[in-house]
C-alpha positions in Angstrom: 3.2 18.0 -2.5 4.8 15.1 -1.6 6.2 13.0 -5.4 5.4 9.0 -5.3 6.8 9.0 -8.6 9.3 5.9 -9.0 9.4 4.7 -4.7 9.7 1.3 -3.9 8.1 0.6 -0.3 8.0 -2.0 1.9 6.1 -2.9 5.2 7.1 -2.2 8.5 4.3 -3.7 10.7 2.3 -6.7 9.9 -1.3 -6.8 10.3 -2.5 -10.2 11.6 -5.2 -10.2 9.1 -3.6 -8.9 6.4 -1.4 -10.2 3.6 1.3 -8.0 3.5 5.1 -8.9 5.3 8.5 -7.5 4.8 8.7 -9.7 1.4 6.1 -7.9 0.2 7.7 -4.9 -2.1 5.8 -2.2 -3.6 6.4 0.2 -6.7 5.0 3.4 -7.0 4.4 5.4 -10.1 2.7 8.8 -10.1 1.2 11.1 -13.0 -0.6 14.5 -11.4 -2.6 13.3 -8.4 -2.9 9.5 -9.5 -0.8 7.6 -7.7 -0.8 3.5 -8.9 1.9 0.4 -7.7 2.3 -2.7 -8.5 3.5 -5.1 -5.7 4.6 -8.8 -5.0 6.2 -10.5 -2.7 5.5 -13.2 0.5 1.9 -14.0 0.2 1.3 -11.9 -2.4 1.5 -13.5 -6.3 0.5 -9.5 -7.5 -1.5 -7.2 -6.3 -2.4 -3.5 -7.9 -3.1 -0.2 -5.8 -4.7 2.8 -8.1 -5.1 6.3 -5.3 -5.5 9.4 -5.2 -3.4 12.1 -3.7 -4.3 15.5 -1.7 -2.4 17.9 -1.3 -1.0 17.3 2.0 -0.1 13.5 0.2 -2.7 11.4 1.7 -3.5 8.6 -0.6 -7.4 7.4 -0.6 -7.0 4.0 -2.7 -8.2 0.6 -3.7 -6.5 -2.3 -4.1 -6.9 -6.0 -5.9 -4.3 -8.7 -5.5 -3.7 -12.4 -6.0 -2.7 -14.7 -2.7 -1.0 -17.8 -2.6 -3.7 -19.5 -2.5 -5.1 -18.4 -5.5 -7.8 -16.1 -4.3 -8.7 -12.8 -5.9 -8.7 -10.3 -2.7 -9.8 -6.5 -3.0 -10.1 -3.8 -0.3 -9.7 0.4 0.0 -7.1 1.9 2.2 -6.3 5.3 3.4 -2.7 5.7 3.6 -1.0 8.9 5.9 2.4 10.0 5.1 5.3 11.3 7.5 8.6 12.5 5.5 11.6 11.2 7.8 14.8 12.7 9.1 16.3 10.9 5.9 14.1 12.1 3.4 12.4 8.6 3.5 8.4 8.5 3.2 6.8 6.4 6.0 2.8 5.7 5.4 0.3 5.3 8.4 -2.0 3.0 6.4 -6.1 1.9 7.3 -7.1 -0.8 5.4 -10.2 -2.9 4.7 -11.0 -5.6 2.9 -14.0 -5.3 0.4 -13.8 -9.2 -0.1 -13.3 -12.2 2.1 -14.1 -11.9 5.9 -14.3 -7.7 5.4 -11.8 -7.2 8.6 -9.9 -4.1 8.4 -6.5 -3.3 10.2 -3.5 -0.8 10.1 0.0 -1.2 8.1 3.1 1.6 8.6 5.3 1.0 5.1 8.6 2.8 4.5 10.4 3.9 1.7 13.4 1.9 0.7 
């Protein structure tokens, strides 16, 4: 099983409807197969993710966050992983929004 425990990501594609850029840095923490991260950064005051993991280290999670606008936004995403030449996680990530205009879209994030 692929560990979460203690990663910092951050994204490598930018949805047009999304909130998340390159400033945007998450923190993953994992106990069993709860995965949760805090994250920040760009348009993002804070924002929360809370997932679970299978076995093969999919992540099916929910998210809450706070934009620079001051809006409470909240949404589900189903994240992929691919474990690079490096070591590295890259996630292939489908999002939607459970709040606002309810778009959805697609993210990739890597390990840093």
């Amino acid at each position: 099983m692929i560990s979460y425990h203690n990663k910092k990501f951050r994204s490598v594609s930018n949805p047009k409807n999304g909130e998340i850029s390159s400033e945007t840095i998450f923190h993953y923490q994992q106990n069993g197969n709860v995965v949760y991260a805090e994250y920040a950064g760009g348009k993002i005051v804070l924002g929360h993710l809370i997932a679970l993991v299978d076995l093969n280290g999919c992540l099916d999670m929910h998210y809450h966050q706070i934009n620079d606008k001051g809006e409470l936004m909240t949404g589900k995403c189903f994240s992929t992983p691919e474990v690079l030449l490096d070591g590295r996680i890259r996630l292939y990530e489908k999002w939607g929004w459970t709040s606002g205009d309810k778009s959805e879209g697609e993210l990739i994030i890597e390990e840093i």
